[in-house]
C-alpha atoms as one frame of an Amber mdcrd trajectory, in Angstrom:
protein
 -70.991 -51.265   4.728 -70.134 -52.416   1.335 -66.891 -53.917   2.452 -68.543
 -56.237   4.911 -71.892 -56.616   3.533 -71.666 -55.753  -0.400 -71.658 -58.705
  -3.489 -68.119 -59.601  -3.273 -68.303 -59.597   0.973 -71.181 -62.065   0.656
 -69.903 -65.191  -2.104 -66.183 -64.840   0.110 -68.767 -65.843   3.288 -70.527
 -68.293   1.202 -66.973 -69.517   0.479 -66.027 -69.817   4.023 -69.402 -71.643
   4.973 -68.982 -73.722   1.908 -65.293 -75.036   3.444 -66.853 -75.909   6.983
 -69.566 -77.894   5.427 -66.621 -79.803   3.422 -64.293 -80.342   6.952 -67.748
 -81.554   8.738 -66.742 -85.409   7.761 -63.612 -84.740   8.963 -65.043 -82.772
  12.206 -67.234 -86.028  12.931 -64.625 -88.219  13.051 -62.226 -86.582  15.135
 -65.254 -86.451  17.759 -64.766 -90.153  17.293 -61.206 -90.273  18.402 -61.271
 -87.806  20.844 -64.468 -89.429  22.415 -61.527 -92.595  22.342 -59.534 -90.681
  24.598 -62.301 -87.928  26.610 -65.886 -91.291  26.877 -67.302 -88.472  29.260
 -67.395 -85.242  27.327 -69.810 -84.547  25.200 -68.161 -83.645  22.156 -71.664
 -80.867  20.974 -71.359 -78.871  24.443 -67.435 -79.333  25.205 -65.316 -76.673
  23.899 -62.236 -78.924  24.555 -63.552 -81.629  23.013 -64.507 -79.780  19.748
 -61.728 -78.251  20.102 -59.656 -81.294  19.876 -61.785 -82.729  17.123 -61.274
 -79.670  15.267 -57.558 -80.250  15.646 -57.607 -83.326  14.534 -60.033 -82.893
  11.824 -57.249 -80.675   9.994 -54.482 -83.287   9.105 -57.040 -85.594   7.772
 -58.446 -82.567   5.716 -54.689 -81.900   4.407 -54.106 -85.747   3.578 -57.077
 -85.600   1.550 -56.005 -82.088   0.007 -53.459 -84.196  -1.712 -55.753 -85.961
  -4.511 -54.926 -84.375  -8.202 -58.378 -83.576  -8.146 -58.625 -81.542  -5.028
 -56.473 -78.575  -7.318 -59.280 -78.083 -10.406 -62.459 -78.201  -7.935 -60.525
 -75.965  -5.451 -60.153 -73.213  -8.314 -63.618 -73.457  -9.660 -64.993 -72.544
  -6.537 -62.395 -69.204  -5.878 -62.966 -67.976  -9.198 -66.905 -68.168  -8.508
 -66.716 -66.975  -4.928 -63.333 -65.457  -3.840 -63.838 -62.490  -5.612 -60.088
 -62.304  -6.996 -58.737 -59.455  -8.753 -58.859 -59.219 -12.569 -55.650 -60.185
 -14.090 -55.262 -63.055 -11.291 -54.271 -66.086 -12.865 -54.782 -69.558 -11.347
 -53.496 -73.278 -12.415 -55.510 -74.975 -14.997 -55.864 -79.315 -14.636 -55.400
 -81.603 -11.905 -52.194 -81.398 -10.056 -49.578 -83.360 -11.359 -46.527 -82.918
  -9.811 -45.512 -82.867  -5.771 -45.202 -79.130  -5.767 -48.920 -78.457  -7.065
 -50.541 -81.225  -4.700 -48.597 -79.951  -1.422 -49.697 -76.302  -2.473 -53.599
 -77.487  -3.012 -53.401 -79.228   0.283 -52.584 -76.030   1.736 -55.334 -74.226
   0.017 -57.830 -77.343   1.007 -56.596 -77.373   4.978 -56.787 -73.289   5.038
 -60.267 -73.082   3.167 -61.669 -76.121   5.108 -60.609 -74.900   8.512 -60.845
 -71.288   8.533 -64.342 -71.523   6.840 -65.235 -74.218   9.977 -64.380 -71.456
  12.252 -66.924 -68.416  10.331 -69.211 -71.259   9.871 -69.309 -72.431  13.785
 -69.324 -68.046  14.780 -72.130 -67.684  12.245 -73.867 -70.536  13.317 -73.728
 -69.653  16.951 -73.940 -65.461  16.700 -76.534 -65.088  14.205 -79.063 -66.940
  16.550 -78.380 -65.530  19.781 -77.581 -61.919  18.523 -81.544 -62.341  17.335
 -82.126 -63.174  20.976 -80.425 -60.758  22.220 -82.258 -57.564  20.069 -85.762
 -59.089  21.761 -84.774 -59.124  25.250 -86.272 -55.462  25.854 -89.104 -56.424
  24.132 -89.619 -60.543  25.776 -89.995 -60.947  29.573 -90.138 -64.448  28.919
 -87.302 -64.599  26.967 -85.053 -62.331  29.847 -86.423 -65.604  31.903 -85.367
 -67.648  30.350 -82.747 -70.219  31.263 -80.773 -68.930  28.097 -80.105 -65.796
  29.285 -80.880 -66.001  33.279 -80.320 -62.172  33.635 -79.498 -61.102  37.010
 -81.728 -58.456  38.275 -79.062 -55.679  38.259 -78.801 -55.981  34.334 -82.729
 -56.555  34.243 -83.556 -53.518  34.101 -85.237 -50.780  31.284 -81.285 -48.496
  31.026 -79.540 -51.716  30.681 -82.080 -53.405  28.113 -82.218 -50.616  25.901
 -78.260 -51.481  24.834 -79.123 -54.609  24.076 -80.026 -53.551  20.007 -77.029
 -51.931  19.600 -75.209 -54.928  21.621 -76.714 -57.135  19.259 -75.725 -55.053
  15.977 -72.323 -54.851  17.371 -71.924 -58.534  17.451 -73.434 -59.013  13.561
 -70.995 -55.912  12.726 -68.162 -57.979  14.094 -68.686 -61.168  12.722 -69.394
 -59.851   9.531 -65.916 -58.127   9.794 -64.105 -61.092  10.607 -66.013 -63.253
   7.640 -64.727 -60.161   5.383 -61.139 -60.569   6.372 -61.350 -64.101   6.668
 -62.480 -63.962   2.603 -59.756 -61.625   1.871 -57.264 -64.017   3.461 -58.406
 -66.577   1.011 -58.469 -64.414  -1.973 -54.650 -63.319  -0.968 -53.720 -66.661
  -0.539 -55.441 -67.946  -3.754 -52.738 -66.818  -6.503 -50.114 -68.157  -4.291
 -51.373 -71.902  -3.288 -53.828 -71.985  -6.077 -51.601 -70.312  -9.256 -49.381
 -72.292 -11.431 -46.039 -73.530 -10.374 -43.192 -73.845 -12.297 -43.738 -76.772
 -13.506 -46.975 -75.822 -14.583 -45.829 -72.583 -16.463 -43.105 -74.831 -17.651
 -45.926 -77.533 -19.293 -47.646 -74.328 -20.578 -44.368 -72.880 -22.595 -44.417
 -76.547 -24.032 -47.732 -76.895 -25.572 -47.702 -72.817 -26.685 -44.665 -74.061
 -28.451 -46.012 -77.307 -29.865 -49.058 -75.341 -31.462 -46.703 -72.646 -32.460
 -44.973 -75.933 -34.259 -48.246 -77.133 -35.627 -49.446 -74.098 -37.318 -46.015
 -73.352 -38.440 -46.140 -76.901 -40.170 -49.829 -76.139 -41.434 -48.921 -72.659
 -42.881 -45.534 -74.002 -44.645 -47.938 -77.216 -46.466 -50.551 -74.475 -47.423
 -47.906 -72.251 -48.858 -45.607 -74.702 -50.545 -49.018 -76.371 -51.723 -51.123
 -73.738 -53.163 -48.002 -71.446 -53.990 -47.134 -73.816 -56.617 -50.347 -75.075
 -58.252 -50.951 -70.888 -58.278 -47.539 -70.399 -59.980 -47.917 -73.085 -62.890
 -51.833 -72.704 -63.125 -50.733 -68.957 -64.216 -47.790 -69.603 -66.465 -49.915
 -72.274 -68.138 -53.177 -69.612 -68.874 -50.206 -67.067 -69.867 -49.033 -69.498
 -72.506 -52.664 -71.033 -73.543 -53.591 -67.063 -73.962 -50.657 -66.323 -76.222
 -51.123 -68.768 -78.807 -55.152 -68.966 -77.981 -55.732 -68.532 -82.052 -52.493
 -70.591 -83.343 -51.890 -73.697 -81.213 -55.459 -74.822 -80.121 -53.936 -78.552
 -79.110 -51.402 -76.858 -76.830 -54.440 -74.195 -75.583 -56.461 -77.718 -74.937
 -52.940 -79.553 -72.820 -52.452 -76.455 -71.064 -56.245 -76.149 -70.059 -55.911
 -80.252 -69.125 -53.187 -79.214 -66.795 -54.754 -76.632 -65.185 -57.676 -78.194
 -64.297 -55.674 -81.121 -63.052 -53.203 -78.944 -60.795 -56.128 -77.024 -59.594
 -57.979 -80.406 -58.675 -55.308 -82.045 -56.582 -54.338 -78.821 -55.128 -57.939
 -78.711 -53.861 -57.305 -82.369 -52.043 -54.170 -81.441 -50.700 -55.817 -77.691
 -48.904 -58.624 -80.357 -47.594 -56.308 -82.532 -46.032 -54.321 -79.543 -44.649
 -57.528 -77.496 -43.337 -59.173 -81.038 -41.820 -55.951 -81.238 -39.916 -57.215
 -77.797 -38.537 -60.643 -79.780 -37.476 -59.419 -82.443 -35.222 -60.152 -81.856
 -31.939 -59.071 -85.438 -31.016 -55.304 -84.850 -31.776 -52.180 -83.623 -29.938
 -51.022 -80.087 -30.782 -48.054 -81.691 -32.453 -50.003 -83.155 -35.102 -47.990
 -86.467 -34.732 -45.499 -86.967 -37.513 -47.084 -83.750 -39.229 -49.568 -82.299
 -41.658 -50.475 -85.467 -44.469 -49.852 -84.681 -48.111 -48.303 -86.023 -51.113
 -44.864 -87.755 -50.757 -42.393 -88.800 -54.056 -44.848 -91.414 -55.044 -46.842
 -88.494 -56.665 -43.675 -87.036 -57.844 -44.486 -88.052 -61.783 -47.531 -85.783
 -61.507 -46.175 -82.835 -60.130 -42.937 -82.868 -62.600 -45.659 -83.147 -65.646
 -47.836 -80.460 -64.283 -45.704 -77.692 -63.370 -45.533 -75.914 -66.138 -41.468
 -76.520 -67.023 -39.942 -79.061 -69.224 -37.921 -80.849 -66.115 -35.648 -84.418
 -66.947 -36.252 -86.443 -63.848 -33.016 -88.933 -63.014 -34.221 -91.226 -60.439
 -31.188 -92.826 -59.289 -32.608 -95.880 -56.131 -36.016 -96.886 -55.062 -37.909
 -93.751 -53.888 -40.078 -96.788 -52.348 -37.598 -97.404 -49.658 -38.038 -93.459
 -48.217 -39.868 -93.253 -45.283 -43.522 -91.936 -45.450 -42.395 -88.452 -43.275
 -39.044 -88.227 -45.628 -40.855 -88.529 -48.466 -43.385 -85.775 -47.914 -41.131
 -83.159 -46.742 -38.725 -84.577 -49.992 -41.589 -84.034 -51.908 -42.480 -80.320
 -51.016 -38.574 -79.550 -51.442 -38.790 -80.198 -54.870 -42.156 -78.247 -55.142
 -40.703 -75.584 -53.933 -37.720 -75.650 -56.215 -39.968 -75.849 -58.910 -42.060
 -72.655 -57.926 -38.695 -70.717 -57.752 -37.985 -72.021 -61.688 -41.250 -70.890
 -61.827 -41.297 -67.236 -60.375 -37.585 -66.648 -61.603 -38.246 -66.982 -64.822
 -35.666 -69.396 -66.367 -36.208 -70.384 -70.373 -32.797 -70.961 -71.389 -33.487
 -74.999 -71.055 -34.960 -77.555 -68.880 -34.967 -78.267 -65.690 -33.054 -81.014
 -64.100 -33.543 -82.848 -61.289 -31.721 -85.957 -59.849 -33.243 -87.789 -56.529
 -30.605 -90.152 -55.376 -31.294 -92.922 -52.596 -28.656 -94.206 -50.663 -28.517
 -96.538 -47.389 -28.413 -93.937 -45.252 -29.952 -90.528 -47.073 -31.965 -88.787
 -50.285 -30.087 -86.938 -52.291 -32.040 -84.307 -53.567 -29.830 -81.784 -56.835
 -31.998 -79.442 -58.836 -30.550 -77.665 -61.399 -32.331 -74.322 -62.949 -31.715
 -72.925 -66.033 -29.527 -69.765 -66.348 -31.994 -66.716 -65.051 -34.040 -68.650
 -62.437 -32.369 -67.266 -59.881 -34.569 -67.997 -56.637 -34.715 -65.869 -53.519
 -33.839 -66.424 -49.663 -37.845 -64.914 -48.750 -39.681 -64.025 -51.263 -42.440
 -60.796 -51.314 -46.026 -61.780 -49.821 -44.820 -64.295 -47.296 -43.535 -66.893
 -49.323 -40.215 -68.340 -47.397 -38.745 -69.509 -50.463 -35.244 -71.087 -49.652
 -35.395 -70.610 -46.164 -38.545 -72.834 -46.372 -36.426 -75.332 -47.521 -34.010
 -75.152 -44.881 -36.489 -75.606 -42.384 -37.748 -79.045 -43.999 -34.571 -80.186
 -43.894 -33.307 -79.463 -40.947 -36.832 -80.469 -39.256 -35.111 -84.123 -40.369
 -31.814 -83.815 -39.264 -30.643 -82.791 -43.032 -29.136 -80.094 -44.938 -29.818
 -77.991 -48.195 -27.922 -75.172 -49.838 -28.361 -73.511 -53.087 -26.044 -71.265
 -55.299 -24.796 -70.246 -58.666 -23.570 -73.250 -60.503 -22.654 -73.684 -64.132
 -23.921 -70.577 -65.283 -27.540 -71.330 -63.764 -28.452 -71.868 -59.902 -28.417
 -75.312 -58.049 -30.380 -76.451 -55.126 -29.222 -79.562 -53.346 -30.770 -81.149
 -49.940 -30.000 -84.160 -48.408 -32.086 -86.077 -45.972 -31.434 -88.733 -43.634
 -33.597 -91.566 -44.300 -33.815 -92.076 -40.151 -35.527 -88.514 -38.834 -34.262
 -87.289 -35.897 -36.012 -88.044 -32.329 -35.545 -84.099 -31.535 -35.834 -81.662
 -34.594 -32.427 -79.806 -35.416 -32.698 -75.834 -35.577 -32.390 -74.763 -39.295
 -30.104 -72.408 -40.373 -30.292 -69.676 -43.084 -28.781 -70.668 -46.264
């Protein structure tokens, strides 16, 4: 009983009553053309003639099956009603390609036209099974010219079947409304469920956000990695000479707060990217944040003597160049940092040429930085990835007794990012 009349049994036949009220329209204008063809028959008491119009009711149903929008309505409803198994999973959007809108015509043509035919059974056996359970009980309605019962079957052994005639009819059409349903619901993953190209579309905008918040979590870390780096060599210093030096205690305190402030500006511009609900999941040309213009106040703020050697106009790099060019050498600088070189200062020499940025930063010996570094920082292989996002290069090594980190950038970034390699 459950199977034909229980919750699931009863939104499939709501379903199926729900898709003959949609291929009525269709229904009424087929009687039209048929009545073109058949002027005598009446196309409400003909079975040929609905027939027909049912036939020809179907094509325009599929033509119609075609719109994009046919696809997202069509799987609102079978989620609601069909009663699909958990785990089922159907397309998302209008249908875009040719695949997905021949697919929900399908659906539309077999919803709309086996849900005509439960409709048009319910519609007719509902009624007259009713009738049928009063005839023992209506001599007027055995009289009638409904039923016109012959005397042979008007009779008291006869009538009393007539209940259990009548339950046998609802029993049956409630069976063939429950298969009916779970011909739709078997169908629905299959007309209904992504296509290739769909799963395809998918894979690209997983791996577009994967980009995004792989862009967002390199900005925060090369960002806030550094201010935290110098902001604690700084208080290390200012604490050591706390009672002997109180101008340097009062420069180091200066920088600190000033590290810590723009820090602050660049994790709101990061996290606001976060925010937009308006954007693409790429981002567009990536997260915003400070490019070589600000270059001056990150080299006097980091907490290491570094001689700068500007060799071109830094003007001329583009705005995307310039950011990743900038968080290159803020990385560089955290590694100094972490790694603990004293032995002198560090230099750095950004080169522009016609076609690239020459970026050469050389530690002092001991700051020796590494590949990944404990905590999640990515260190080197950070680098790598900012270069070769650009269609550049960087490398870094032992040179002249201290270590060397070099990266060059084209000044034209590439239409499709290269894959970085481990340096």
């Amino acid at each position: 009983m459950r199977l034909l009349l229980g919750r699931r049994a009863r939104r499939r036949w709501l379903h199926l009553i729900i898709g003959g009220a949609l291929l009525m329209p269709y229904y009424l204008v087929g009687t039209v053309v048929v009545g073109l063809f058949r002027p005598d028959a009446n196309g409400f008491t003909s079975l040929t003639t609905q027939l027909l119009s049912y036939v020809c009711a179907l094509p325009m149903a599929a033509v119609s099956g075609l719109l994009p929008l046919t696809r997202p309505l069509s799987v609102a409803a079978a989620r609601a009603l069909c009663g699909l198994p958990p785990g089922v999973q159907l397309a998302e959007g209008t249908a875009g390609t040719r695949q997905a809108r021949v697919r929900s015509a399908a659906w539309f043509t077999l919803h709309t036209g086996v849900g005509t035919l439960v409709s048009g059974a319910t519609l007719a056996l509902v009624p007259f099974s009713v009738a049928v359970l009063g005839l023992p009980f209506s001599r007027e309605l055995r009289d009638s010219a409904a039923f016109g019962l012959p005397p042979e079957l008007n009779r008291f052994p006869v009538l009393a079947l007539a209940p259990l005639c009548s339950l046998a009819m609802l029993a049956a059409l409630a069976g063939c409304a429950a298969a009916a349903g779970a011909l739709l619901a078997g169908r629905a993953p299959v007309l209904l469920g992504p296509t290739p190209e769909d799963r395809l579309a998918a894979a690209e905008r997983r791996a577009a956000e994967l980009a995004a918040r792989n862009r967002l979590a390199r900005e925060l870390h090369d960002s806030v990695g550094h201010a935290l780096s110098a902001v604690t060599l700084q208080a290390g210093a200012a604490r050591r000479v706390l009672d002997r030096d109180p101008e340097f205690v009062r420069a180091a305190l200066t920088a600190i707060e000033e590290t810590t402030r723009r820090t602050v500006g660049e994790l709101d511009a990061v996290l606001g990217l976060l925010r937009r609900d308006d954007d693409g999941p790429d981002g567009g040309e990536g997260p915003a944040g400070p490019g070589l213009d600000a270059l001056d106040t990150l080299l006097d703020h980091c907490g290491l003597p570094v001689a700068h050697t500007p060799e071109g106009e830094l003007s001329r790099v583009p705005a995307a160049v310039s950011r990743e060019a900038y968080r290159i050498v803020q990385e560089g600088l955290s590694n100094a940092l972490r790694h603990g070189g004293r032995e002198g200062p560090v230099r750095l020499r950004t080169a522009v040429r016609d076609e690239e940025l020459e970026i050469v930063l050389d530690s002092p010996r001991g700051a020796r930085p590494a590949a990944v570094r404990p905590g999640g920082g990515r260190g080197l292989r950070g680098i790598a990835e900012r270069a070769a996002l650009l269609g550049g290069s960087a490398s870094a090594g032992e040179h002249d007794g201290g270590w060397r980190l070099t990266a060059l950038l084209p000044l034209r970034t590439p239409a499709v990012p290269a894959t970085p390699e481990d340096i």
